[in-house]
DRENPA-57318 format. One record per residue (C-alpha): z, y, x. Coordinates in steps of 0.25 Angstrom, whole numbers, padded with zeros to 4 digits, always signed. Example, Ala and Ser with C-alpha at 12.3 -4.5 7.8 and 13.67 -1.06 7.14 Angstrom:
+0031-0018+0049;+0029-0004+0055;
! end
This chain:
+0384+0462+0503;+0398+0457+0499;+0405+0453+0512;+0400+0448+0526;+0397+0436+0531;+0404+0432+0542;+0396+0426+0552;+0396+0417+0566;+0401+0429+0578;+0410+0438+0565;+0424+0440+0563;+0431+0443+0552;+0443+0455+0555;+0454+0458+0545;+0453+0466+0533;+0456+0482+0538;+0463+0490+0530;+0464+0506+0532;+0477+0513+0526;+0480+0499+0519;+0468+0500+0509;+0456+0488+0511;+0444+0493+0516;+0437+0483+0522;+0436+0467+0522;+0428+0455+0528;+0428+0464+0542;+0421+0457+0550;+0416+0459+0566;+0405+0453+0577;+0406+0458+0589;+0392+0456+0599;+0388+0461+0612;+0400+0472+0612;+0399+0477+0597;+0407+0473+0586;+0402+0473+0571;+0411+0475+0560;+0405+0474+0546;+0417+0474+0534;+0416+0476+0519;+0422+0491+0513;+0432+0489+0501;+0436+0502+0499;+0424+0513+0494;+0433+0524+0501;+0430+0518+0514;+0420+0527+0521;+0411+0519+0531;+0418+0530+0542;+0430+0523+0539;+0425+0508+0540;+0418+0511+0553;+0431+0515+0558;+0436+0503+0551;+0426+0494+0559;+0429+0502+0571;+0444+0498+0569;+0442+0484+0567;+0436+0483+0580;+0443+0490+0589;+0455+0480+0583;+0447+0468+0584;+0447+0473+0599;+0459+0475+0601;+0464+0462+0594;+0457+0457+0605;+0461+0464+0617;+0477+0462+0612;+0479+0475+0610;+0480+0474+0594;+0494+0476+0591;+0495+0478+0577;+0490+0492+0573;+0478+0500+0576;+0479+0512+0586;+0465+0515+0587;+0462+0529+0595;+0451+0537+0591;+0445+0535+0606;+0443+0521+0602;+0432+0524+0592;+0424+0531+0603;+0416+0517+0608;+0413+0511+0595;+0399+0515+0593;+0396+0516+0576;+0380+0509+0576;+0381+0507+0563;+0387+0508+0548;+0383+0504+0535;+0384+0509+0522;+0380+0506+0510;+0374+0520+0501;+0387+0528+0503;+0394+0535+0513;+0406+0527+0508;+0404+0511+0509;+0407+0506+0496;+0416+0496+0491;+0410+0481+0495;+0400+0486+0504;+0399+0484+0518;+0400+0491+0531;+0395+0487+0545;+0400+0494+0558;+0396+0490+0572;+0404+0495+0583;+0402+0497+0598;+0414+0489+0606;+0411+0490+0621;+0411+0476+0627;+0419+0471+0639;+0409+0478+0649;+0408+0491+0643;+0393+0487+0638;+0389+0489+0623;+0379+0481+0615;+0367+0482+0612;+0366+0490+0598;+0352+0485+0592;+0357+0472+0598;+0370+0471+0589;+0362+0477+0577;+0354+0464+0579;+0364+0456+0580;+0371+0461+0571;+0360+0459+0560;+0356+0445+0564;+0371+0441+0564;+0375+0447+0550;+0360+0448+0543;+0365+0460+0535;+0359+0474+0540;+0349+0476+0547;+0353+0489+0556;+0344+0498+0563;+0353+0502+0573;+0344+0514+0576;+0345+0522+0565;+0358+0524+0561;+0357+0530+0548;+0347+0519+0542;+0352+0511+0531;+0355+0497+0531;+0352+0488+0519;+0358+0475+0517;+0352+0462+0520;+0343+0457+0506;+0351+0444+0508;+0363+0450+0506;+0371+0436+0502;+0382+0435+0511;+0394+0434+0502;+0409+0439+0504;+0413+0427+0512;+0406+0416+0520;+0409+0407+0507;+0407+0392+0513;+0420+0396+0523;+0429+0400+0510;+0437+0392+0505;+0439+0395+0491;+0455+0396+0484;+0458+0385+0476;+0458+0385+0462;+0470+0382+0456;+0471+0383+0441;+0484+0382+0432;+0483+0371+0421;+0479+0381+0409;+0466+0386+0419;+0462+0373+0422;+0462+0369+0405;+0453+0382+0406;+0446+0377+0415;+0443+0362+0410;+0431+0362+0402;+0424+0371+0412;+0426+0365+0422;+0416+0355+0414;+0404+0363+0414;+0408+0368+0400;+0404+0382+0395;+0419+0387+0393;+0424+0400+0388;+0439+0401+0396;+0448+0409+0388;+0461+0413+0393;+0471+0425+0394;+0469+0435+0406;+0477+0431+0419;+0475+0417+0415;+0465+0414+0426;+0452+0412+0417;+0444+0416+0432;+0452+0406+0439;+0448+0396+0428;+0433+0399+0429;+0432+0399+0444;+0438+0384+0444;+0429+0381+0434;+0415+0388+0444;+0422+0381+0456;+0420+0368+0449;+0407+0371+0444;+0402+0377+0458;+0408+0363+0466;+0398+0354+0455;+0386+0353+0465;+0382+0343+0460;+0378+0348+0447;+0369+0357+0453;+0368+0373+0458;+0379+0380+0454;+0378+0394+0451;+0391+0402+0444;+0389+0416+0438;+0401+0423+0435;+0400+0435+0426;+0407+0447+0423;+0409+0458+0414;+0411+0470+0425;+0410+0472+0440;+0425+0473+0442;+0427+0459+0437;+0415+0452+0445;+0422+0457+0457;+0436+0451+0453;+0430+0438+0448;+0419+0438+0461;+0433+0439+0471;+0438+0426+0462;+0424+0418+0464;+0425+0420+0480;+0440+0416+0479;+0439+0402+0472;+0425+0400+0472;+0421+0398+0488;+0413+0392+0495;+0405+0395+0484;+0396+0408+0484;+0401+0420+0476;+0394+0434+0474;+0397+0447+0467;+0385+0452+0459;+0389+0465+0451;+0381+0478+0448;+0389+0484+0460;+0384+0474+0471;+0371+0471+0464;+0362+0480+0472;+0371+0477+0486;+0368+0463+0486;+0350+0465+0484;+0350+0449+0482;+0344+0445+0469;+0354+0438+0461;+0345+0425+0460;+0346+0426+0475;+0362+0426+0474;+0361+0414+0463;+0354+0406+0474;+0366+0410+0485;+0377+0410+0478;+0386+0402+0470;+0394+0412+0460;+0390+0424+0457;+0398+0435+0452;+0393+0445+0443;+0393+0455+0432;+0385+0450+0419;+0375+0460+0418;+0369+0456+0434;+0369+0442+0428;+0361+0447+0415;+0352+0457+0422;+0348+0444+0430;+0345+0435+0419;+0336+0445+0412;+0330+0451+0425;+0326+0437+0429;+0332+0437+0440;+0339+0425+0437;+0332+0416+0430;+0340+0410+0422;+0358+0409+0419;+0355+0393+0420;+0353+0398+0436;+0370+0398+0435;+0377+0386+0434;+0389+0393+0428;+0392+0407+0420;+0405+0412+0421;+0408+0425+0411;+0421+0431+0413;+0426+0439+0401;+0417+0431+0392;+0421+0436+0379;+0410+0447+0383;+0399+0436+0379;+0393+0442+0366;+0384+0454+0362;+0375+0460+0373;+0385+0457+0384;+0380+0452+0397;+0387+0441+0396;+0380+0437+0383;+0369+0441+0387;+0369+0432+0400;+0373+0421+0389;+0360+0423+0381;+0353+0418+0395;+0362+0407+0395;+0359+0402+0380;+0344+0405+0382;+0345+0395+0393;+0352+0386+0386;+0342+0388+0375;+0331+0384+0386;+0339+0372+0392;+0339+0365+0378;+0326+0366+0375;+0322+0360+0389;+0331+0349+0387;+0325+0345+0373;+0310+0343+0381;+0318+0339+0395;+0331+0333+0396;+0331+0339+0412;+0333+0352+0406;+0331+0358+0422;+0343+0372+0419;+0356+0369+0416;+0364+0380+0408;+0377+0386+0418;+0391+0383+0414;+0398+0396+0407;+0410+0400+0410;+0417+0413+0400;+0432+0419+0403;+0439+0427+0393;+0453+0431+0390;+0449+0433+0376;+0436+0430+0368;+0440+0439+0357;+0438+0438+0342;+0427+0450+0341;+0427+0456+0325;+0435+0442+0321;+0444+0445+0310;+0450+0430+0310;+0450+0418+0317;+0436+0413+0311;+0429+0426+0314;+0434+0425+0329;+0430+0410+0330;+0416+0415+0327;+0415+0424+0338;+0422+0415+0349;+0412+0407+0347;+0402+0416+0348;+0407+0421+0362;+0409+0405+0364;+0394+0402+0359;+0387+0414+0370;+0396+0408+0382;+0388+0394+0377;+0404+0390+0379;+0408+0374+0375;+0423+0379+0374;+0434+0390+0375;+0444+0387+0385;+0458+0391+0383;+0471+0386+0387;+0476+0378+0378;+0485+0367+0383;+0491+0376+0395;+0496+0386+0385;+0510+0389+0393;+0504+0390+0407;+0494+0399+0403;+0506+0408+0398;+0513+0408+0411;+0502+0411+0419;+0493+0422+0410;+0500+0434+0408;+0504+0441+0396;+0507+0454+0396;+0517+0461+0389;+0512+0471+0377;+0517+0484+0373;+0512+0493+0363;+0516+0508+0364;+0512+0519+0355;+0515+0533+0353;+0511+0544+0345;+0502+0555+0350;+0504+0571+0353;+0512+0578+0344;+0503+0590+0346;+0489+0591+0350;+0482+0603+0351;+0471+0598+0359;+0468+0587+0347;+0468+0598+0337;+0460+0607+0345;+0449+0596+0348;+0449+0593+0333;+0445+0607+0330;+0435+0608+0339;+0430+0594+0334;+0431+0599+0320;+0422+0612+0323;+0412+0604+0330;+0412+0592+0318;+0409+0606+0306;+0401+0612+0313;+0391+0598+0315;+0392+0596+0302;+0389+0609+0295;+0379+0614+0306;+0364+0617+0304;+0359+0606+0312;+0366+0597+0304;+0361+0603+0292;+0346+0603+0297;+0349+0586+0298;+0357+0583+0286;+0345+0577+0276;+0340+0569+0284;+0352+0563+0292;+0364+0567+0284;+0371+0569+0298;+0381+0577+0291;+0389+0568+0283;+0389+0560+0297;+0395+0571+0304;+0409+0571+0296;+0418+0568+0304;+0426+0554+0299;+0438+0552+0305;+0449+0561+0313;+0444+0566+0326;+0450+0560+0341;+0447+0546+0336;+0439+0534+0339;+0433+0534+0325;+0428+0550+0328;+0422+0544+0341;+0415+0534+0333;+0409+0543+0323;+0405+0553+0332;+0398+0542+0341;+0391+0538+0327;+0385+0551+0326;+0378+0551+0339;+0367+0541+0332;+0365+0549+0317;+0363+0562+0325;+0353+0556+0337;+0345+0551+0324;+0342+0565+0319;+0329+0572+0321;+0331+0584+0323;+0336+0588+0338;+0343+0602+0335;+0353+0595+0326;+0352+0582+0334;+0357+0590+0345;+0368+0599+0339;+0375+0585+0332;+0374+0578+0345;+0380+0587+0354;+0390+0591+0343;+0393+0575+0341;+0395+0571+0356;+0404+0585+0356;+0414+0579+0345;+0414+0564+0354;+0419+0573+0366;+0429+0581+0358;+0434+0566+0352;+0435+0559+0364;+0443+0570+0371;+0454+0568+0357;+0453+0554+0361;+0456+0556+0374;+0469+0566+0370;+0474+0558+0363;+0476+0546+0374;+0475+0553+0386;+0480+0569+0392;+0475+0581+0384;+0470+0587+0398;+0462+0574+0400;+0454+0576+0387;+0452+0589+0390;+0445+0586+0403;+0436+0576+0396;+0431+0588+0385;+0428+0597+0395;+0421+0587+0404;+0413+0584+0392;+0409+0597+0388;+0405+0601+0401;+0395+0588+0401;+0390+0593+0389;+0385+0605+0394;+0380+0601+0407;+0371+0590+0402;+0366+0603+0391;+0362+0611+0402;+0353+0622+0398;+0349+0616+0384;+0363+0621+0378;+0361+0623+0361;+0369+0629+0352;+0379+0616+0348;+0381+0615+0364;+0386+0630+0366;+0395+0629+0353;+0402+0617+0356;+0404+0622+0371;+0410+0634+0366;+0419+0627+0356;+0425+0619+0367;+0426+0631+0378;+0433+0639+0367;+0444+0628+0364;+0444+0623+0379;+0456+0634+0382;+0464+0629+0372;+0462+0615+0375;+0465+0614+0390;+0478+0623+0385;+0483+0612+0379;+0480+0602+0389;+0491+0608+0397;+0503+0607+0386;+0514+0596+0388;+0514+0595+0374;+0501+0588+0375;+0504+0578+0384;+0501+0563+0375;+0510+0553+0374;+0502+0541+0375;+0501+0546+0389;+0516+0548+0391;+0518+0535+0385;+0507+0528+0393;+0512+0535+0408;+0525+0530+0402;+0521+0515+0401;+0515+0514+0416;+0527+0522+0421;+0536+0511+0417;+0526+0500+0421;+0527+0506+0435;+0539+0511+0437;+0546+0495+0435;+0534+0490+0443;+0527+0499+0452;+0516+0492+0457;+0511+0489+0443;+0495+0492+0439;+0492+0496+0425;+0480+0498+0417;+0479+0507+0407;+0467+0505+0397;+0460+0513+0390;+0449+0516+0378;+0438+0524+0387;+0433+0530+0400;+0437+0542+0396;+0452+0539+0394;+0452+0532+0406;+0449+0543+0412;+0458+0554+0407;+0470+0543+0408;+0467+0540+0423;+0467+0556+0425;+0480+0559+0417;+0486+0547+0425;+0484+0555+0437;+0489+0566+0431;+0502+0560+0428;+0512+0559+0443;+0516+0546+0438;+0504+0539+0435;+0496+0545+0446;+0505+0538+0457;+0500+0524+0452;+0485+0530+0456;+0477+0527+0441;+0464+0523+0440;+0454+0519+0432;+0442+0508+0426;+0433+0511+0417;+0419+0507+0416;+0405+0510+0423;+0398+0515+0411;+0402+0531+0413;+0399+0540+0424;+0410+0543+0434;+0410+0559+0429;+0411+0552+0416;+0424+0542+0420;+0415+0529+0422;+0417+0520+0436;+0408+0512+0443;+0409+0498+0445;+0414+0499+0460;+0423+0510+0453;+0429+0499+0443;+0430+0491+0454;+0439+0497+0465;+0448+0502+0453;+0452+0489+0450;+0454+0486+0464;+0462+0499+0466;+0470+0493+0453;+0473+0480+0460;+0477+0487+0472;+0487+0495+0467;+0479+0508+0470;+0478+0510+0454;+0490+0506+0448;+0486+0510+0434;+0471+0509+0431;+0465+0517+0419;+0455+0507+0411;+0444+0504+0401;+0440+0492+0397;+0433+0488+0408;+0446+0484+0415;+0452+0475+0403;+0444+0463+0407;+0446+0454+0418;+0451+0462+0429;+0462+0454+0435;+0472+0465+0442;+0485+0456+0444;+0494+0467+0447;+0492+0474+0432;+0504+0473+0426;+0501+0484+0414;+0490+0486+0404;+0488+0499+0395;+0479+0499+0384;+0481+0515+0381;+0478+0516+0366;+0467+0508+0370;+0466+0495+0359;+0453+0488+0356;+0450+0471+0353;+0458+0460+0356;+0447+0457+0370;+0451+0469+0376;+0467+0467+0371;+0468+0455+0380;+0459+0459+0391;+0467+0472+0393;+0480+0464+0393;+0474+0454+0403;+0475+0465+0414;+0490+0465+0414;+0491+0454+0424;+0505+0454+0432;+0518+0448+0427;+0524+0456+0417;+0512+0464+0412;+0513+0473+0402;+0501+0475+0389;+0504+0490+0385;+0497+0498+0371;+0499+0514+0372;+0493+0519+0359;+0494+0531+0350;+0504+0526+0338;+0493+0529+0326;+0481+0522+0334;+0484+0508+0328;+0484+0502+0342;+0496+0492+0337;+0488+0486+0327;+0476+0485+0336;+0483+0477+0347;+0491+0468+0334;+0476+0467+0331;+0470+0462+0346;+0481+0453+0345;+0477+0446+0334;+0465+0446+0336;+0468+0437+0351;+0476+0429+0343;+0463+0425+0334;+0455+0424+0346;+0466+0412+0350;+0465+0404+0337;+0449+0407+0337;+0448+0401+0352;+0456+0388+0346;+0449+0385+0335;+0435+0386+0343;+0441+0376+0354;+0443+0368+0343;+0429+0368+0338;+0424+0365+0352;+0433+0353+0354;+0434+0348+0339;+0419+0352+0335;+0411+0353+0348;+0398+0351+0341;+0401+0361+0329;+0405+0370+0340;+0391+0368+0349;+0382+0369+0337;+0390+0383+0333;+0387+0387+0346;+0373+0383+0345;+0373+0391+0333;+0379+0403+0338;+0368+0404+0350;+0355+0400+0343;+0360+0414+0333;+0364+0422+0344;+0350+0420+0352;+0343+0422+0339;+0350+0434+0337;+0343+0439+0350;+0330+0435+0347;+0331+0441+0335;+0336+0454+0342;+0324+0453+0354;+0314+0453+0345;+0319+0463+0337;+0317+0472+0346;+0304+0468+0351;+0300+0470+0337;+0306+0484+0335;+0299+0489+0347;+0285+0484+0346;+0288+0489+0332;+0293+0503+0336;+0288+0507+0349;+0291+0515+0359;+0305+0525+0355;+0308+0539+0363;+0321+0545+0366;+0326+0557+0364;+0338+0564+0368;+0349+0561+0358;+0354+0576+0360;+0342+0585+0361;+0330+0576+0357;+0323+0577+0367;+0313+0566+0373;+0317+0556+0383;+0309+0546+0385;+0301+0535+0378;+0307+0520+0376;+0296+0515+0385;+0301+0525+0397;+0314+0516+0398;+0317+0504+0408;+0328+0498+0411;+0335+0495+0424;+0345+0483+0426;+0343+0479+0412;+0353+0492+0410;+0348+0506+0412;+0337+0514+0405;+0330+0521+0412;+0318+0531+0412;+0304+0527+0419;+0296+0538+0412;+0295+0551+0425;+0292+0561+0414;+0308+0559+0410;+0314+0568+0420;+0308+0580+0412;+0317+0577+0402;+0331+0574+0409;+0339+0581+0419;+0347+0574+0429;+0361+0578+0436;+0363+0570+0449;+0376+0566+0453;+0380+0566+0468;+0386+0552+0468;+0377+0539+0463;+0384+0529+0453;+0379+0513+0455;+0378+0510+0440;+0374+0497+0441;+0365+0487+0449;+0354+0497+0455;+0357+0509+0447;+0364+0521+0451;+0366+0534+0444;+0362+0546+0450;+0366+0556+0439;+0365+0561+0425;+0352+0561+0417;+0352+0572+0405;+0342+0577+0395;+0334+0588+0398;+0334+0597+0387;+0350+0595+0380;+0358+0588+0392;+0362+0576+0386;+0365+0565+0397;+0354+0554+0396;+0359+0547+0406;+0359+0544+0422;+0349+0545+0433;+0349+0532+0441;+0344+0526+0454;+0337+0512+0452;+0330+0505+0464;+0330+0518+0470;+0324+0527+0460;+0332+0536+0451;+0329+0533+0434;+0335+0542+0424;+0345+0530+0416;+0346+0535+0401;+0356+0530+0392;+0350+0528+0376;+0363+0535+0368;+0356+0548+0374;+0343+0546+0366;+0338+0546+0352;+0328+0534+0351;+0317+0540+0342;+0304+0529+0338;+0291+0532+0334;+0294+0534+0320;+0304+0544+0323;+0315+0536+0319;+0326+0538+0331;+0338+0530+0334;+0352+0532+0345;+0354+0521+0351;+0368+0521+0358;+0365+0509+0368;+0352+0504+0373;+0354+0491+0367;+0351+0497+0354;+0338+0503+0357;+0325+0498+0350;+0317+0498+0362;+0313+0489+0374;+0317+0495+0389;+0311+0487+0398;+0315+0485+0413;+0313+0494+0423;+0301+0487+0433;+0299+0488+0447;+0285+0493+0445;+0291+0504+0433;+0303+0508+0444;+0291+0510+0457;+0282+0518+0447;+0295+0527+0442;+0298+0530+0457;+0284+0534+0459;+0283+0542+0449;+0296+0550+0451;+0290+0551+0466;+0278+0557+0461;+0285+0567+0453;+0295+0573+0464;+0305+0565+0458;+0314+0558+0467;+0316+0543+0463;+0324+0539+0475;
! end
């Protein structure tokens, strides 16, 4: 449930708000037969249900007052009062703690005029048959309360809203022109220019047309941080019309199919992957039940993105639609409107203007889009309104002396000879010629090291024999952890590399356990032998890194001229993000401005990762000035609209000319400033002199394609007739490919990549949520070991991990143990496996989308008879 409905006999009371932080919204009371019931909605996951009893408690004792004219302004509230409220119930969602977004119902005992009180079981009937939400057994106090299963009721009674007008400036209305035809448009415009704004006038137009039929909007997003943001924009401009928030966070809370939804509601907010997992489950029949698609940051629209994926539904339907109207001329579907937004559609591998017109159009072609919208005639407005940052580029050179780079180098260097020249390599080299791979080509600490040493990982998961399998692996992932901690130096605070080695090394030989070789007690030694001397020069001045001096010295500025600044700093990986939010707290003068970070959901917590709630509230904490300076990945370059930043970092952080202008996007107050810290021998000038270029192309491409579609329209439609008809044959060819390889192969088995030990067979696999692989075969948990955590982490829709799952014999992490419908699956991830056929040939695949072999979905009959079967074996599968 989203928000509560107010009904007939409910009032609404004003927001509450303890020690000036939002807590609670949409309170709402009934009073009946001497009892008042407060229901209100927890903002804040800190808020224990003690608390928002008290809260509810408050709230009524203030009501009363109010009425008795003894309200003067400020609450006085003596412990003594608390004693006549009667608490009959509280509920909770799984947690002690209510979470963010859920709600919280509290009935309190107010004695009536006469002294009597009502009648308990009468209230909770009342109660019930007033709201139609929960169903309380006002007997047992402990039983749990489910929500209602037709849980629709939506943040607002809609039909009593009056939506805000929408007034766009002259640019956003020529943005707005052609769809506000019914056109498929790409809208292209810079960030801060209102491209939401411009779609919203152009799905309030589309929903007002009831006379062309049902009308149905989808509107997709690329992460659950921006459905939210967008989901707040729909309810703004978009009632009386119906909006609901579908992302994999609210999924389960709602338990209403989303068919069900589609009949109920008007728009629907979501994240792509629900959309796609519909579609192919069936749930929805078909994308022509939505009148319009709208795809925000649409320059995601190729490869196996889910939002291309969603347009192979929309062109096989169009496919369909033709060939109906051939035989029938009342063709009965009718394809939905498309919608894309960008701020830059990018030139992809485009060396000149020709090359990036091709992949345009492509981009173009997969939207179905009849035109690309840009400002064109409005040119000076747009300038006035769409903020441009200013750009500064500062670079300095690194440590004049550091020993912890040398010394890493010679324990790399020792670890490199002895690969190469030991026994188990030897024992390998005719057949595989492992060892002229294992020389080392290029200098150590760099991103072409982390490439070679990630190209390894396949030549050595393909030799057969396990002794040296094992010894080159563990060897291999050893030098990645010694690389990555050089990387990490060289941005971020010796100290903070340190920590990362140590934490590494002391995975490693937990998930060993008691199967230690020979190459696992040699390289822990190596590294307790030198740790001394390390962590001594963690602790010298003289190691301190000037980027970082230079950075702190930047923000310092920033802040000090305006102190209510916000700032995003970002960075390369999870790991940095990590070690630079942790020296930023280190540091008296950063720490003050409270740092944070945003990084991604594809990591454990112990490993850096955040969940979806966690990206979430970060970004609200940003916007509320609880962060002022976030630390950030690229998951927080696109889209994210905090008004109050004023300052953009990209720390020796430089990739495509996409990411240049999305990152510069997030500057969004007057005055912004667009700032480069880099290394001075990193080439980050001549990248960024590159990006530019690059956008520039993308400008003169965009215009030439407009002037196909205006000047050659037919030329254009048939190019894009073209485009499609190879893509889908591209497809097929690819589908049955695969159905050919496999009836052709068989069955595989995969064995651990470490210690080649069996796993499991190909046939022993499912998948839930069209996602996660997992094991069906109850003979697998004589092969794992499993380390529980003591806190559950949702990872998506109905999935949430319990702990680690590890091999039995070497340790190596497999993957997680997980809860589905109530039954815990061990989930395996395939770059922990060799994938060997039934001719001995064997394969690494490093994603799944690279496997040969078919995983079907997990059925309700496979998922009873697992549970069964884990039952009968003592196991427990709840």
């Amino acid at each position: 449930m989203e928000r509560f409905v107010p009904l007939r006999g409910w009032e609404n009371i004003h927001v509450f708000q303890v020690q000036k932080r939002l807590i609670c919204q949409n309170t709402l009371k009934h009073t009946h037969q001497g009892y008042t019931i407060c229901v209100g909605q927890v903002l804040d996951r800190r808020v224990t249900l003690k608390l928002l009893i008290q809260m509810l408690k408050i709230l009524t004792i203030t009501e009363r007052r109010i009425n008795q004219s003894q309200h003067k302004g400020s609450l006085n509230i003596q412990d003594e009062e608390f004693s006549e409220f009667t608490e009959l119930k509280k509920v909770e969602t799984a947690e002690s703690d209510a979470t963010s977004g859920s709600w919280a119902v509290g009935a309190v005992n107010v004695p009536s005029k006469n002294g009597a009180n009502g009648n308990h079981q009468d209230l909770t009937k009342h109660f019930s048959e007033k709201c139609g939400l929960f169903d309380v057994d006002i007997d047992n106090s402990n039983a749990e309360v489910d929500p209602p299963e037709d849980d629709l009721a939506d943040t607002d009674n809609e039909e009593d809203q009056v939506a805000e007008p929408i007034k766009l400036r002259e640019y956003q209305t020529e943005l707005a022109e052609l769809g506000l035809t019914g056109k498929n448009v790409v809208i292209c415009a810079p960030t801060g220019s209102g491209k939401t704004l411009v779609a919203l006038k152009i799905m309030r137009a589309h929903l007002e047309q009831q006379t062309l039929g049902v009308r149905k909007i989808v509107f997709l997003v690329n992460q659950v941080a921006l459905a939210d943001q967008q989901y707040k924009s729909c309810k703004k401009y978009l009632s009386p019309y119906r909006c609901h928030l579908l992302s994999s966070d609210n999924l389960d809370a709602t338990k209403v199919p989303i068919n069900e939804l589609l009949l109920r509601k008007d728009v629907l907010v979501m994240t792509a992957q629900i959309l796609l997992n519909a579609l192919e489950k069936k749930e929805i029949n078909s994308i022509c039940e939505f009148s319009m698609v709208v795809f925000d940051e649409c320059h995601h629209t190729h490869g196996r993105h889910p939002f291309n994926c969603i347009m192979h539904h929309y062109l096989d339907a169009k496919q369909s639609i033709q060939s109906q109207a051939a035989d029938d001329d009342r063709a009965i579907q009718k394809l939905p409107q498309v919608i894309g937004m960008t701020a830059s559609v990018g030139v992809g591998k485009a060396s000149n203007v020709s090359q990036a017109v091709e992949h345009i159009r492509k981009i173009v072609a997969h939207l179905n889009a009849d035109y690309i919208s840009t400002v064109r005639c409005n040119t000076v407005q747009l300038s006035e309104y769409s903020n441009s940052p200013e750009y500064k580029l500062f670079t300095c050179q690194g440590r004049v002396e550091d020993n912890f780079k040398t010394k890493i180098e010679e324990i790399m260097k020792v670890i490199e000879e002895n690969a190469e020249n030991s026994e188990y390599t030897r024992r390998v080299e005719a057949a595989s010629g492992i060892r002229a791979l294992l020389h080392r080509p290029c200098e150590r600490g760099t991103e072409q090291y982390a490439i070679w040493i990630t190209q390894l990982r396949r030549p050595v998961a393909m030799l057969n024999d396990a002794d040296s399998r094992r010894f080159l692996e563990t060897s291999r992932c050893v030098l990645e952890f010694y690389n990555t901690s050089l990387l990490m130096n060289d941005d971020c605070d010796t100290q903070d590399a340190m920590e990362y080695l140590t934490a590494q090394f002391r995975r490693l030989s937990e998930s060993t356990g008691n199967s230690v070789a020979d190459v696992d007690l040699f390289l822990q030694e190596l590294f307790e032998k030198n740790k001394p001397y390390l962590e001594a020069v963690c602790q010298k001045q003289a190691n301190t890194n000037p980027k970082l001096i230079l950075l702190e010295g930047k923000i310092r500025k920033v802040f000090s001229e305006k102190p209510e600044s916000r700032a995003i700093v970002f960075v390369k990986t999870r790991d940095m993000a990590v070690c630079l939010e942790r020296w930023m707290k280190r540091r008296p003068n950063l720490k003050v401005l409270k740092p944070g970070k945003i990084v991604g959901a594809g990591a454990s917590s112990e490993r850096g990762g955040m969940t979806k709630n966690q990206q979430v509230d970060a970004m609200q904490y940003f916007r509320d000035g609880d962060h002022k300076i976030m630390v950030a990945t690229s998951v927080a370059e696109e889209g994210l609209d905090i008004r109050q930043c004023n300052l953009v970092i990209r720390y020796n952080y430089v990739t495509n000319e996409i990411a240049m202008v999305q990152a510069r996007g997030r500057a969004r107050a007057e005055n912004s400033q667009f700032v480069t810290v880099a290394s001075c021998n990193q080439g980050v000038a001549e990248k960024d002199e590159i990006n530019i270029i690059r956008e520039m192309m993308m400008h003169e491409a965009i215009r030439q394609l407009q002037e196909e579609m205006t000047t050659r329209l037919a030329d254009y439609h048939q190019t894009i007739i073209k485009i499609q008809a190879e893509e889908k044959e591209k497809r097929d060819i690819e589908l049955a490919m695969m159905n050919g390889r496999t009836l052709k192969e068989g069955e595989v088995v995969l064995r651990c990549r470490k210690c080649d030990a069996f796993a499991c067979m190909s046939s022993d696999i499912r998948t839930v949520e069209k996602a996660h692989h997992v094991i069906i075969d109850p003979e697998f948990s004589d092969r794992r070991t499993e380390k529980y955590q003591p806190k559950h982490i949702k990872i998506s829709g109905d999935m949430c991990q319990q702990g680690k799952l590890h091999c039995k014999e070497c340790g190596l992490d497999w993957g997680i143990v997980a809860q589905h419908s109530g039954t815990t699956f061990p989930v395996i991830k395939i770059d922990s496996f060799t994938v060997v056929d039934e001719v001995g040939r064997r394969d690494a695949p490093k994603k799944w989308r690279n496997t040969n072999f078919p995983v079907e979905e997990l059925s309700l009959e496979e998922l009873l008879q697992y549970r069964r079967r884990a039952l009968a074996s003592g196991r427990d599968a709840e």
